[in-house]
N, C-alpha and C positions, 0 to 999 in steps of 0.2 A: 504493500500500500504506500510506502513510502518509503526513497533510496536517499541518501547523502551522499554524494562521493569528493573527495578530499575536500569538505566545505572549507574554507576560510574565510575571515572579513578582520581586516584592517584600519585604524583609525589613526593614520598618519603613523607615527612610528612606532605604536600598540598594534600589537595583536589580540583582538579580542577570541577569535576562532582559528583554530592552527590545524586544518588537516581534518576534520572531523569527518569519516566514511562510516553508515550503519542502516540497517536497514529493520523494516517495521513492519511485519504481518499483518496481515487482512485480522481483524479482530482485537491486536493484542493491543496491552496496558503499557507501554513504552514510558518510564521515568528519564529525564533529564537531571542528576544530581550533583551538588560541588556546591563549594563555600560562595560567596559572593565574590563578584567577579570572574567566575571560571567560565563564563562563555553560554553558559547554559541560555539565557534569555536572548541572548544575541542569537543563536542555533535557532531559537523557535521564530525569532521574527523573521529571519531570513527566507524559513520553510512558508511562514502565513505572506510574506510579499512586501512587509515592513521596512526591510533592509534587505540590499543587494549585495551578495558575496563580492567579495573581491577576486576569486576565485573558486574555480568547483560548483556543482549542479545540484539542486535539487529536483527530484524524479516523485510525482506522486500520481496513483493510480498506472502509472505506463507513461504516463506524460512530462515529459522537459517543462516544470514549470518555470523555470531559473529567472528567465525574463519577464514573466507574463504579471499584469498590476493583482493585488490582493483578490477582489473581485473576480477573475478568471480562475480562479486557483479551487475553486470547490472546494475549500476548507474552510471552516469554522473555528471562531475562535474565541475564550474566555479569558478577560486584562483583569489584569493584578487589582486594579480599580474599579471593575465593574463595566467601568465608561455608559453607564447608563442616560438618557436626555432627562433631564428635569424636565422638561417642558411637553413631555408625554406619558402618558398613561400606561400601564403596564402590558396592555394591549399591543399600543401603538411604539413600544421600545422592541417588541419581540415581534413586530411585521415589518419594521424596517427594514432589515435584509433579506425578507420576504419582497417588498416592493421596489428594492433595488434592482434586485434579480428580473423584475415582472412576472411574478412568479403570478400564479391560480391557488384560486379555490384559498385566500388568505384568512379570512378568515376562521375556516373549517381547520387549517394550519396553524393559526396561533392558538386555538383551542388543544388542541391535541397535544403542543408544545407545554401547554400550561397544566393538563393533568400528567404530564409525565413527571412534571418537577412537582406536583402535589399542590399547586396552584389554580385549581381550577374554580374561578370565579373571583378573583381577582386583575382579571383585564382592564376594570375600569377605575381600577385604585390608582392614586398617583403617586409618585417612586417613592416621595418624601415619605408617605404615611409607612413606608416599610421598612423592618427590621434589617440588621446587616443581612443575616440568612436568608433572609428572604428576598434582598433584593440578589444577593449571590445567585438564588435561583432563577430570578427573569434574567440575570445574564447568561445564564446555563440554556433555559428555553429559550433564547433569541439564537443563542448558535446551534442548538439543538433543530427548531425550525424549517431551514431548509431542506435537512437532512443530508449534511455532508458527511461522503466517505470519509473525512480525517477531521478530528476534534482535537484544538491546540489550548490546551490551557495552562496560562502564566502564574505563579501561585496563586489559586482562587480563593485558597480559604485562611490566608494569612493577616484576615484583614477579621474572622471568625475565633468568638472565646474559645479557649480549649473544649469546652465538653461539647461544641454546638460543632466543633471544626472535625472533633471523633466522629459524630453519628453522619454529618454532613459528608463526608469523604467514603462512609460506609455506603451512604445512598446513591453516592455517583458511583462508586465502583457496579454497585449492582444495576444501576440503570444502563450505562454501558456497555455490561456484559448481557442484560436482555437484549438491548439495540443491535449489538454484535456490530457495535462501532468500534471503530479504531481511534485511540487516543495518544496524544503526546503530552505528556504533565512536567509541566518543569517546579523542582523544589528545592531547599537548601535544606530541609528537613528529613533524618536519614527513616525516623519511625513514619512517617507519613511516605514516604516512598516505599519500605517495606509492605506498608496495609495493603497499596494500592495496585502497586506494578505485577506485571507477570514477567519485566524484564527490567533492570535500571541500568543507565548507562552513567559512568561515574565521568567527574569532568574536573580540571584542576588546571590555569592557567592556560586555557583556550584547548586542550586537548583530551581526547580520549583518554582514559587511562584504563577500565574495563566496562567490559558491557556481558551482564548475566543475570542469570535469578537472582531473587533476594538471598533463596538459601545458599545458591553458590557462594555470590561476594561475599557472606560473612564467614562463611568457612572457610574461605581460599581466595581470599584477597591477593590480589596480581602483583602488589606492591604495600611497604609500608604508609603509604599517603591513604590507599584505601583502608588498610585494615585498620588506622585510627579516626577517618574520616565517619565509619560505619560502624562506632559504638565503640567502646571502650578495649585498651590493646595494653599489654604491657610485652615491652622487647627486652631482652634478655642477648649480651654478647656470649659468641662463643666460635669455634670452629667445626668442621665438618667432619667426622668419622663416618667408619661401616658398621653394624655388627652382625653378628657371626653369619646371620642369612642376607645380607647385603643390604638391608633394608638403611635408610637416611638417619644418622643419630647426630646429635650436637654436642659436644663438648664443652657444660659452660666456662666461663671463667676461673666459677667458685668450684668444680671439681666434676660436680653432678653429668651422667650423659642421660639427657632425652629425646624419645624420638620423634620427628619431625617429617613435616610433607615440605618437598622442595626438590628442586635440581642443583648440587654445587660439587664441583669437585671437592676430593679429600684431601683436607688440611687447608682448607680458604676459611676465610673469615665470615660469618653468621650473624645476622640477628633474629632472632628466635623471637616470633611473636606468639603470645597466650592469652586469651580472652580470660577475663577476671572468672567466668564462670567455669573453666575449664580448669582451674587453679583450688586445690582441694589441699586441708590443713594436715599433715600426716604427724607418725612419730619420724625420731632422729634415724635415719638409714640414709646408706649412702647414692641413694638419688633424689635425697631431697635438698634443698638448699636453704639452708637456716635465716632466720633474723627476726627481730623485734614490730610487737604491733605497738602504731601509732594514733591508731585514730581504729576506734570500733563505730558503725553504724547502721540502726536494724531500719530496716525497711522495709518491714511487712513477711512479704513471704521469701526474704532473705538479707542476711548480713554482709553487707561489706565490712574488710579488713585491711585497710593499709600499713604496710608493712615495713619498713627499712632494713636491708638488706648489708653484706656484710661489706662490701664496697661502697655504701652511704647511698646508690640508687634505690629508689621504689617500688612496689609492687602493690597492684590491686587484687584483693579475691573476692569473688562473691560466693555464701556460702550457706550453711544452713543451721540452726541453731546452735552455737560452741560456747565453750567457758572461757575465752581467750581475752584477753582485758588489755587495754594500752599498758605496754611497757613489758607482758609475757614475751618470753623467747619463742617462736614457733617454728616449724618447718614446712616446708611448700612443695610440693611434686604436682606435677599433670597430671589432669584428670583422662588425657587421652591426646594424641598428638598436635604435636605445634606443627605450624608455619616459619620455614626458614627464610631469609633472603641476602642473596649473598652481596657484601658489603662492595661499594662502590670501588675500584682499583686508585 
Protein backbone atom coordinates (compact mmCIF):
# COMPACT_ATOMS: atom_id res chain seq x y z
CA UNK A 1 0.00 0.00 0.00
CA UNK A 2 2.75 2.18 0.53
CA UNK A 3 6.69 2.11 -0.60
CA UNK A 4 9.57 4.78 0.42
CA UNK A 5 12.43 4.30 -1.39
CA UNK A 6 15.75 6.05 -0.14
CA UNK A 7 13.36 9.17 1.16
CA UNK A 8 15.40 12.12 2.12
CA UNK A 9 14.60 15.88 2.77
CA UNK A 10 16.93 18.50 3.58
CA UNK A 11 16.62 21.89 5.17
CA UNK A 12 19.71 23.78 3.85
CA UNK A 13 22.55 22.12 5.67
CA UNK A 14 20.17 19.63 8.06
CA UNK A 15 19.10 16.76 7.33
CA UNK A 16 15.96 16.04 8.49
CA UNK A 17 15.35 12.46 6.56
CA UNK A 18 18.53 10.50 5.43
CA UNK A 19 17.70 7.56 3.26
CA UNK A 20 14.43 6.29 4.61
CA UNK A 21 13.28 2.92 2.34
CA UNK A 22 10.15 0.71 3.82
CA UNK A 23 7.30 -0.57 2.87
CA UNK A 24 3.42 -0.96 4.37
CA UNK A 25 0.93 -3.61 3.62
CA UNK A 26 -2.41 -3.42 2.54
CA UNK A 27 -4.06 -3.44 6.16
CA UNK A 28 -1.20 -3.02 8.46
CA UNK A 29 -0.71 -0.78 11.71
CA UNK A 30 2.70 0.89 10.55
CA UNK A 31 4.33 3.00 13.65
CA UNK A 32 6.74 5.81 12.87
CA UNK A 33 9.00 6.00 16.40
CA UNK A 34 12.11 8.23 17.64
CA UNK A 35 12.65 11.13 20.03
CA UNK A 36 11.94 14.56 18.80
CA UNK A 37 13.54 15.47 15.99
CA UNK A 38 14.28 12.07 14.28
CA UNK A 39 12.51 12.77 11.10
CA UNK A 40 9.52 10.94 11.86
CA UNK A 41 6.94 13.83 11.10
CA UNK A 42 8.99 15.13 8.28
CA UNK A 43 8.53 11.13 6.77
CA UNK A 44 4.77 11.52 7.18
CA UNK A 45 4.37 14.92 5.59
CA UNK A 46 6.31 14.03 2.68
CA UNK A 47 4.01 10.76 2.09
CA UNK A 48 0.52 13.19 2.68
CA UNK A 49 2.20 15.82 -0.03
CA UNK A 50 3.02 18.54 2.62
CA UNK A 51 6.70 18.44 1.97
CA UNK A 52 8.70 17.43 -1.11
CA UNK A 53 11.67 15.03 -0.74
CA UNK A 54 14.69 16.28 -1.69
CA UNK A 55 15.25 13.16 -2.92
CA UNK A 56 13.68 9.59 -3.39
CA UNK A 57 9.81 8.42 -4.03
CA UNK A 58 7.10 7.92 -2.58
CA UNK A 59 4.94 4.92 -4.19
CA UNK A 60 1.25 4.60 -2.74
CA UNK A 61 -1.22 2.09 -3.99
CA UNK A 62 1.03 1.37 -7.25
CA UNK A 63 1.30 4.91 -7.86
CA UNK A 64 4.56 7.49 -8.07
CA UNK A 65 2.81 9.91 -5.96
CA UNK A 66 6.30 11.83 -5.29
CA UNK A 67 5.15 14.86 -7.35
CA UNK A 68 1.60 14.98 -7.28
CA UNK A 69 -0.24 18.05 -4.67
CA UNK A 70 -1.99 16.43 -1.22
CA UNK A 71 -5.28 16.38 -2.91
CA UNK A 72 -4.33 13.78 -5.70
CA UNK A 73 -2.67 11.52 -3.20
CA UNK A 74 -5.99 9.46 -1.83
CA UNK A 75 -4.64 9.65 1.43
CA UNK A 76 -6.13 10.88 4.45
CA UNK A 77 -4.83 12.54 7.19
CA UNK A 78 -5.10 13.27 11.02
CA UNK A 79 -2.80 16.81 12.43
CA UNK A 80 -1.39 16.85 15.78
CA UNK A 81 -3.91 19.81 16.17
CA UNK A 82 -6.97 18.60 14.84
CA UNK A 83 -6.95 21.63 12.20
CA UNK A 84 -10.46 21.77 12.67
CA UNK A 85 -12.67 25.29 11.01
CA UNK A 86 -14.26 27.13 13.88
CA UNK A 87 -16.59 28.43 11.77
CA UNK A 88 -18.21 25.15 10.88
CA UNK A 89 -20.32 22.71 12.33
CA UNK A 90 -19.39 19.30 12.87
CA UNK A 91 -21.07 18.30 9.92
CA UNK A 92 -19.63 20.64 7.67
CA UNK A 93 -15.76 20.06 9.16
CA UNK A 94 -16.07 16.20 8.09
CA UNK A 95 -17.73 17.01 4.26
CA UNK A 96 -15.02 19.37 3.52
CA UNK A 97 -12.94 16.82 1.82
CA UNK A 98 -15.90 15.23 0.81
CA UNK A 99 -16.68 18.44 -1.30
CA UNK A 100 -13.24 19.11 -2.35
CA UNK A 101 -13.03 15.83 -3.88
CA UNK A 102 -16.82 16.41 -5.42
CA UNK A 103 -17.59 13.72 -4.03
CA UNK A 104 -21.67 12.13 -3.92
CA UNK A 105 -24.06 11.20 -1.90
CA UNK A 106 -22.27 13.60 1.03
CA UNK A 107 -24.35 13.63 3.13
CA UNK A 108 -25.24 9.81 3.46
CA UNK A 109 -21.17 10.11 3.96
CA UNK A 110 -20.67 12.35 6.70
CA UNK A 111 -23.28 10.37 8.47
CA UNK A 112 -21.61 7.07 8.32
CA UNK A 113 -18.40 8.83 9.15
CA UNK A 114 -19.96 10.08 12.36
CA UNK A 115 -21.29 6.61 13.65
CA UNK A 116 -18.15 5.04 13.11
CA UNK A 117 -16.28 7.57 15.47
CA UNK A 118 -19.47 7.07 17.93
CA UNK A 119 -20.80 10.40 16.92
CA UNK A 120 -23.79 10.18 15.57
CA UNK A 121 -25.82 13.10 15.87
CA UNK A 122 -23.73 15.48 16.44
CA UNK A 123 -23.39 17.17 12.89
CA UNK A 124 -24.97 20.16 13.82
CA UNK A 125 -22.88 20.84 17.01
CA UNK A 126 -20.21 23.46 16.77
CA UNK A 127 -16.53 22.54 17.36
CA UNK A 128 -16.22 24.91 20.29
CA UNK A 129 -19.03 23.03 22.37
CA UNK A 130 -16.76 19.83 22.03
CA UNK A 131 -14.52 18.08 24.27
CA UNK A 132 -10.61 17.45 23.32
CA UNK A 133 -11.93 13.75 22.56
CA UNK A 134 -14.33 14.57 20.98
CA UNK A 135 -13.36 16.92 18.74
CA UNK A 136 -10.06 14.37 18.08
CA UNK A 137 -12.85 12.33 16.79
CA UNK A 138 -14.50 14.66 13.98
CA UNK A 139 -10.98 14.88 12.90
CA UNK A 140 -10.63 11.16 12.60
CA UNK A 141 -14.36 11.12 10.80
CA UNK A 142 -13.27 13.81 8.30
CA UNK A 143 -10.31 11.69 7.09
CA UNK A 144 -12.09 8.64 7.67
CA UNK A 145 -14.89 10.12 5.12
CA UNK A 146 -13.71 9.74 1.94
CA UNK A 147 -12.44 6.41 2.44
CA UNK A 148 -8.82 6.44 1.66
CA UNK A 149 -6.73 3.49 1.20
CA UNK A 150 -3.97 5.08 3.59
CA UNK A 151 -4.80 6.85 6.92
CA UNK A 152 -1.75 9.20 8.17
CA UNK A 153 -1.98 10.26 11.58
CA UNK A 154 0.43 12.92 13.38
CA UNK A 155 0.26 12.31 17.07
CA UNK A 156 -3.53 12.54 17.44
CA UNK A 157 -3.87 11.90 20.94
CA UNK A 158 -1.07 13.98 22.48
CA UNK A 159 -3.09 16.72 22.98
CA UNK A 160 -5.64 13.77 25.13
CA UNK A 161 -5.46 13.08 29.27
CA UNK A 162 -3.98 9.93 29.88
CA UNK A 163 -6.89 7.77 30.66
CA UNK A 164 -9.05 9.25 27.62
CA UNK A 165 -5.73 8.80 25.40
CA UNK A 166 -5.63 4.76 26.71
CA UNK A 167 -9.25 3.99 25.61
CA UNK A 168 -9.02 6.48 22.67
CA UNK A 169 -6.12 4.74 20.98
CA UNK A 170 -7.91 1.26 21.95
CA UNK A 171 -10.91 2.50 19.64
CA UNK A 172 -8.80 3.53 16.62
CA UNK A 173 -6.82 0.49 16.62
CA UNK A 174 -10.13 -1.59 16.57
CA UNK A 175 -11.87 0.76 14.14
CA UNK A 176 -9.16 0.36 11.62
CA UNK A 177 -8.74 -3.13 11.99
CA UNK A 178 -12.68 -3.45 11.11
CA UNK A 179 -12.19 -0.94 8.02
CA UNK A 180 -9.11 -3.10 7.02
CA UNK A 181 -7.53 0.37 6.57
CA UNK A 182 -4.06 0.82 6.25
CA UNK A 183 -2.53 3.36 8.69
CA UNK A 184 0.74 5.35 9.21
CA UNK A 185 0.94 6.66 13.13
CA UNK A 186 3.72 8.67 13.99
CA UNK A 187 4.63 8.86 17.81
CA UNK A 188 7.45 9.73 20.26
CA UNK A 189 5.72 7.56 22.78
CA UNK A 190 7.23 3.89 22.85
CA UNK A 191 3.93 2.35 25.16
CA UNK A 192 1.46 3.86 22.72
CA UNK A 193 3.27 2.41 19.61
CA UNK A 194 3.41 -0.95 21.37
CA UNK A 195 -0.68 -0.88 21.95
CA UNK A 196 -1.07 0.15 18.51
CA UNK A 197 1.27 -1.14 15.63
CA UNK A 198 1.54 -4.50 14.05
CA UNK A 199 4.93 -3.16 12.93
CA UNK A 200 7.10 0.12 14.29
CA UNK A 201 9.69 1.58 12.42
CA UNK A 202 12.31 3.04 15.00
CA UNK A 203 13.81 6.54 13.70
CA UNK A 204 16.98 8.57 15.37
CA UNK A 205 18.51 11.57 13.45
CA UNK A 206 16.69 11.27 10.18
CA UNK A 207 17.37 7.41 9.61
CA UNK A 208 16.04 4.09 9.84
CA UNK A 209 17.43 2.39 12.54
CA UNK A 210 14.94 -0.94 12.75
CA UNK A 211 11.75 -1.69 11.50
CA UNK A 212 9.75 -4.91 13.23
CA UNK A 213 7.12 -6.02 15.76
CA UNK A 214 6.73 -4.69 18.83
CA UNK A 215 7.70 -8.18 20.26
CA UNK A 216 10.74 -8.25 18.03
CA UNK A 217 12.33 -4.63 18.89
CA UNK A 218 12.13 -5.31 22.44
CA UNK A 219 13.71 -8.57 22.49
CA UNK A 220 16.34 -7.88 19.84
CA UNK A 221 16.87 -4.52 19.41
CA UNK A 222 19.31 -3.90 16.26
CA UNK A 223 21.37 -1.42 18.31
CA UNK A 224 21.99 0.04 21.72
CA UNK A 225 19.82 3.43 20.80
CA UNK A 226 16.97 1.14 20.22
CA UNK A 227 17.18 -1.02 23.09
CA UNK A 228 17.01 2.04 25.40
CA UNK A 229 14.93 4.03 23.35
CA UNK A 230 12.16 1.04 23.88
CA UNK A 231 11.99 0.82 27.63
CA UNK A 232 14.38 0.44 30.05
CA UNK A 233 18.06 -1.29 29.35
CA UNK A 234 20.97 -1.78 31.57
CA UNK A 235 24.55 -2.56 29.44
CA UNK A 236 26.84 -4.38 31.13
CA UNK A 237 30.83 -4.38 29.53
CA UNK A 238 32.45 -7.35 28.70
CA UNK A 239 34.13 -9.54 25.81
CA UNK A 240 33.01 -12.35 23.76
CA UNK A 241 33.67 -16.10 24.46
CA UNK A 242 32.32 -19.67 23.32
CA UNK A 243 31.06 -22.29 25.41
CA UNK A 244 31.46 -25.73 25.36
CA UNK A 245 28.58 -26.17 22.48
CA UNK A 246 29.57 -22.89 20.66
CA UNK A 247 26.78 -21.02 21.69
CA UNK A 248 27.57 -16.69 22.36
CA UNK A 249 28.79 -16.02 26.20
CA UNK A 250 30.01 -12.64 27.57
CA UNK A 251 32.80 -12.38 29.64
CA UNK A 252 31.91 -9.54 32.13
CA UNK A 253 34.23 -7.26 33.56
CA UNK A 254 33.44 -8.31 37.07
CA UNK A 255 34.22 -12.17 36.22
CA UNK A 256 30.78 -13.53 35.71
CA UNK A 257 30.12 -15.33 31.89
CA UNK A 258 26.49 -14.91 30.53
CA UNK A 259 24.95 -15.96 27.67
CA UNK A 260 23.96 -13.68 25.15
CA UNK A 261 22.20 -13.27 21.43
CA UNK A 262 24.43 -11.53 19.02
CA UNK A 263 27.15 -11.85 16.33
CA UNK A 264 30.91 -10.86 17.43
CA UNK A 265 33.94 -12.52 17.06
CA UNK A 266 35.95 -14.12 20.01
CA UNK A 267 37.72 -11.97 22.40
CA UNK A 268 36.13 -8.34 20.94
CA UNK A 269 34.68 -6.01 23.08
CA UNK A 270 30.69 -6.28 24.21
CA UNK A 271 28.14 -4.41 25.64
CA UNK A 272 25.76 -6.72 27.16
CA UNK A 273 22.33 -5.23 27.29
CA UNK A 274 19.43 -6.63 30.06
CA UNK A 275 16.03 -5.53 30.51
CA UNK A 276 15.58 -4.72 34.27
CA UNK A 277 12.94 -7.47 34.02
CA UNK A 278 15.11 -10.11 32.86
CA UNK A 279 17.51 -9.39 35.85
CA UNK A 280 16.55 -11.68 38.99
CA UNK A 281 18.02 -11.28 42.78
CA UNK A 282 20.17 -14.63 43.21
CA UNK A 283 22.59 -16.00 46.15
CA UNK A 284 26.49 -15.51 45.81
CA UNK A 285 27.75 -18.06 42.89
CA UNK A 286 29.93 -17.46 40.41
CA UNK A 287 27.76 -16.15 37.67
CA UNK A 288 26.36 -13.61 39.51
CA UNK A 289 27.69 -10.21 39.96
CA UNK A 290 27.53 -8.64 43.39
CA UNK A 291 26.61 -5.10 44.61
CA UNK A 292 24.73 -2.85 46.88
CA UNK A 293 20.89 -1.76 46.79
CA UNK A 294 20.37 1.83 46.43
CA UNK A 295 17.10 2.86 46.10
CA UNK A 296 14.04 0.01 46.63
CA UNK A 297 10.73 0.95 44.81
CA UNK A 298 7.26 -1.01 44.90
CA UNK A 299 5.13 -0.58 42.29
CA UNK A 300 2.28 -2.44 42.58
CA UNK A 301 2.65 -5.69 40.96
CA UNK A 302 6.60 -5.35 41.01
CA UNK A 303 9.72 -3.94 42.74
CA UNK A 304 12.22 -2.13 41.24
CA UNK A 305 15.83 -2.26 42.76
CA UNK A 306 18.63 -0.07 41.80
CA UNK A 307 21.65 -1.25 42.50
CA UNK A 308 25.52 -0.02 42.60
CA UNK A 309 27.69 -2.39 41.31
CA UNK A 310 31.33 -3.04 42.06
CA UNK A 311 32.93 -0.75 39.45
CA UNK A 312 30.54 2.36 40.88
CA UNK A 313 28.13 1.68 37.58
CA UNK A 314 24.33 0.83 37.91
CA UNK A 315 21.97 -1.54 37.47
CA UNK A 316 18.09 -1.67 37.31
CA UNK A 317 15.80 -4.83 38.40
CA UNK A 318 12.50 -5.25 38.21
CA UNK A 319 11.29 -7.97 40.54
CA UNK A 320 8.83 -9.43 42.77
CA UNK A 321 8.35 -9.30 46.31
CA UNK A 322 12.13 -9.42 48.34
CA UNK A 323 13.59 -8.52 51.63
CA UNK A 324 16.36 -6.56 50.03
CA UNK A 325 16.55 -2.81 51.67
CA UNK A 326 18.89 0.02 50.55
CA UNK A 327 22.34 -0.46 51.52
CA UNK A 328 21.99 -4.82 51.48
CA UNK A 329 24.75 -6.51 49.53
CA UNK A 330 22.98 -8.58 46.60
CA UNK A 331 23.74 -10.50 43.65
CA UNK A 332 22.24 -10.34 40.06
CA UNK A 333 22.32 -13.05 37.37
CA UNK A 334 19.96 -13.33 34.13
CA UNK A 335 16.88 -14.38 34.01
CA UNK A 336 17.46 -15.71 30.47
CA UNK A 337 19.72 -14.31 27.61
CA UNK A 338 21.00 -10.97 26.91
CA UNK A 339 21.70 -8.94 23.97
CA UNK A 340 25.24 -8.28 22.92
CA UNK A 341 26.66 -5.44 20.70
CA UNK A 342 29.93 -5.22 19.61
CA UNK A 343 31.74 -2.11 20.61
CA UNK A 344 32.41 0.44 18.12
CA UNK A 345 36.54 -0.10 16.71
Amino acid sequence: MLRLDTLSRRFGDTTAVDGVSLEVAAGEFLTLLGPSGCGKTTTLRMVAGFEHPTSGQVWVNGRDVTTLPPQRRDVGMVFQNYALFPHMDVGENVAFGLRARGGRDVDARVQRALERVELAGYARRKVQELSGGQQQRVALARALAPEPPLLLLDEPLSNLDAALRERTRTEIRALLKELGMTAVFVTHDQEEAFALSDRIAVLDRGRLQQLDTPEELYARPANPFVAAFLGRANFFPGTVERDEGGALVCRLASGPRWRALGEAPVGSAIRLMVRPEALRLVAADEGAVGGRVLDRRFAGAATFFRVELADGSEALLQGGPSDASPGDTVHLAPAGPAVAYAEPA
